[in-house]
N, C-alpha and C positions, 0 to 999 in steps of 0.2 A: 822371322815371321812374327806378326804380332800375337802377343797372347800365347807365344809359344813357350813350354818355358823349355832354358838351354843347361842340362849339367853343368858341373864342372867337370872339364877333363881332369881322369885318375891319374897324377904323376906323383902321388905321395909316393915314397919308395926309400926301403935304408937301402945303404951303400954294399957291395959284397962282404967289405970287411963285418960293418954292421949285422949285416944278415948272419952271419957266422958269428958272431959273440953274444947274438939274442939268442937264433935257434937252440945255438949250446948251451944255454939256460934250464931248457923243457927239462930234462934227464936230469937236473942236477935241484929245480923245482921243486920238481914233483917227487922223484925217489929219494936221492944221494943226501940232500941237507935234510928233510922231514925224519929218514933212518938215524942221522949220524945225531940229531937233538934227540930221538927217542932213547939212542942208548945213552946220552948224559942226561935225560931225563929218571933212567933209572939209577942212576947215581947219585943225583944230586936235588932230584924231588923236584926238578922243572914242571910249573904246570903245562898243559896243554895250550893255554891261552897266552902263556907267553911263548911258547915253542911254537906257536903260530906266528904270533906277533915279529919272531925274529928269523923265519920263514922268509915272510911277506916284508918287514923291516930290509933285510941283505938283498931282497932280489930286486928291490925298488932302489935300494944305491946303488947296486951295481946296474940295473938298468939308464937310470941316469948318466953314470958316467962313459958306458957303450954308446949311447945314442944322444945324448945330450945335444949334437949338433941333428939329427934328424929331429928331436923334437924342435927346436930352435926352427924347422925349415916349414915343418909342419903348423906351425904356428899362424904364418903368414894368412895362409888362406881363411883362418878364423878369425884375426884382425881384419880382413881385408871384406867378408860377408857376414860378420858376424849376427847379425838378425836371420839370416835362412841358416845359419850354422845353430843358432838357437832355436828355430821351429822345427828344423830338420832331430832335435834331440826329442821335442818333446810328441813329436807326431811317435818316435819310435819309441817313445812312453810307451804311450795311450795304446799303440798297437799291443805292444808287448803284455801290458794290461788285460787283452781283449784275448790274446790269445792266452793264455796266463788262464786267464777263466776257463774257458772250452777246453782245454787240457785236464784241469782241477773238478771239473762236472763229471769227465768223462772219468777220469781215474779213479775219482771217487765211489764212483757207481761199479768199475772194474772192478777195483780192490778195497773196499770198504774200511778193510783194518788193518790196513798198512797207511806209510806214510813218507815222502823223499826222504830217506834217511843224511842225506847232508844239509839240507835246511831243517831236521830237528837238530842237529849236532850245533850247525851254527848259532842256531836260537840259546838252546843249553847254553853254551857257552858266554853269549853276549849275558845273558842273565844272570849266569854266577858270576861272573867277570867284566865291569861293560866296558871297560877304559881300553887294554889294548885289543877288544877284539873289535871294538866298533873301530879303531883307528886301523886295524890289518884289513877291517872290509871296507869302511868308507871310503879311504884312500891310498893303502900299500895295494890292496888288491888288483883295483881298476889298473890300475900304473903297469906293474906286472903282466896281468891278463891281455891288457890290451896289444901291449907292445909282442909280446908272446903269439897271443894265438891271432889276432889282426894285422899287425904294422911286421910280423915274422911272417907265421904262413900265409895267409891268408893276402899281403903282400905280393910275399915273394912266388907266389904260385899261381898269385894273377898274372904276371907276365908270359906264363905258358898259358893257361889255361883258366878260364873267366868261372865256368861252374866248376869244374876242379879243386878252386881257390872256395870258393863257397862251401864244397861239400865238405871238402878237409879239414878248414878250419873252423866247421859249427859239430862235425863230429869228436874235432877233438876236444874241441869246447867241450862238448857233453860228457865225453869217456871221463875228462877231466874229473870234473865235479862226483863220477859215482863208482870209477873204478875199483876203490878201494872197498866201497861196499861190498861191490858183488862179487868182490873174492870168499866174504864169508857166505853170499847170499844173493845166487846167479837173478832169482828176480827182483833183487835193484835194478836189473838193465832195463825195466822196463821206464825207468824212471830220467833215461837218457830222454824221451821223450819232451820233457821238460825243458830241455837247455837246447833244446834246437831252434825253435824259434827265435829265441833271443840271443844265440849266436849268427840266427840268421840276419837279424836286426841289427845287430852291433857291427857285424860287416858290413852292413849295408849302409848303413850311418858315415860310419869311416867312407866306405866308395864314395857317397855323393856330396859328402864337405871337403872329400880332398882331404882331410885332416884327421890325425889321432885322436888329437886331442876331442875331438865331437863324441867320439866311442868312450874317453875316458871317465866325460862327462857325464855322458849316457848312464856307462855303467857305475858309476857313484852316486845315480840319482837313484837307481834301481838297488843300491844295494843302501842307502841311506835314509830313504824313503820305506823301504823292507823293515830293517832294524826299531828303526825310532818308533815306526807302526806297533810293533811285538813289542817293545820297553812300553808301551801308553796300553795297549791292551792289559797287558800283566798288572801295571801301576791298578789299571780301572778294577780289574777283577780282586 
C-alpha cells in the first residue's frame, strides 16, 4: 500500500551451535574471567583498566571467531538498506537521549545524593586511564554486549516468544551493568531503571534492521558520544 511503511522480516538468527558458544559466554563474562584477573591482579599489581581492557579484549576475539560467519550474514541487510539502517540508529539515539533525561530528572529528585555507581566507576576510570578503557567501551564492549545480550538472548528467545525475548534481554541488560553494586548496596537496584530503556532500544534497533551490526553501532555511538562528552567537560573545568 502506498505510504505504508513495510519492516523488514526478523530472520537475523545464530545457528544452534552458535547460540551455544555465545550464550556460554555470560557466565564466564561476567563472573569466571573478571574473578580469575582480580586474583592476578593482586599479584601482580594489574590495573583495573587494563583488567577491563582484557575482559572486554578476549571476549570480542573470541566472539569473533564463534560467530564470524553470523556477523558475515548479518551484514547483508545493512549493505543492502543501509540509509534506513542509519536513521533507524540514530532515531534510537535521540530516543534513548529523551528518555535518558526523564529518568535522570526523576532520580535525581528521588535520590538527591546518590549517583549510577557504574557510570561513576566508568567515568573514573576513562579519566585516570583514557586509552584502553575508551577502547574496552567504544568498541570491545558494543561487540560483546551485543552479540551477548541481543544477537544471544534476545535472538534466541524471539523465536519462542516475541515479549519474552524483550523482557529477558533488557533485564539482563540492566542486572548486567549494576549487579555487582548492589551486592554491597541493595539500593543500586534502583538504578536498573536506567538501562532498560536502552536495552529496550538496542533490541529494537537490531529487530527492525534485521541486523547486528545496527545495535553495535547504536551502542558505540552511545557509549563514544558518552565518554568523549566527560573527557571535554573535565578538559573545560
Amino acid at each position: 500500500m502506498m505510504g505504508k511503511r513495510v519492516n523488514f522480516p526478523f530472520t537475523s538468527a545464530l545457528t544452534r551451535r552458535e547460540a551455544i558458544c555465545v550464550l556460554s559466554w555470560l557466565p564466564v563474562h561476567i563472573v569466571l574471567l573478571p574473578v580469575a584477573l582480580g586474583l592476578v591482579a593482586e599479584r601482580t599489581g594489574l590495573t583495573e583498566n587494563m583488567a577491563n581492557f582484557i575482559v572486554y579484549g578476549v571476549g570480542a576475539v573470541y566472539m569473533v571467531l564463534v560467530a564470524f560467519r553470523f556477523l558475515r550474514r548479518d551484514f547483508d541487510p545493512l549493505a543492502d538498506h543501509p540509509l534506513r539502517c542509519v536513521l533507524e540508529v540514530v532515531w534510537s539515539y535521540l530516543a534513548m537521549m529523551a528518555f535518558n533525561l526523564l529518568l535522570f530528572s526523576l532520580m535525581t529528585a528521588a535520590l538527591p545524593d546518590s549517583e549510577n555507581p557504574n557510570n561513576a566507576e566508568v567515568m573514573s576510570l576513562v579519566l585516570h586511564d583514557t586509552g584502553p578503557m575508551k577502547a574496552a567501551a567504544m568498541v570491545l564492549a558494543p561487540i560483546v554486549e551485543e552479540l551477548m545480550f541481543r544477537a544471544g538472548l534476545f535472538g534466541v528467545l524471539r523465536r519462542k516468544n516475541r515479549v519474552l525475548a524483550y523482557a529477558v534481554s533488557m533485564a539482563a541488560f540492566a542486572l548486567y551493568h549494576i549487579w555487582s553494586y548492589a551486592l554491597t548496596n541493595p539500593l543500586y537496584l534502583v538504578y536498573l531503571l536506567q538501562y532498560l530503556p536502552v536495552g529496550w532500544l538496542l533490541a529494537r534497533c537490531y529487530e527492525r534492521t534485521n541486523s547486528i551490526w545496527c545495535g553495535i553501532f547504536f551502542h558505540m555511538a552511545v557509549n563514544t558520544i558518552a565518554i568523549n562528552a566527560a573527557l571535554s567537560l573535565q578538559a573545560y573545568l
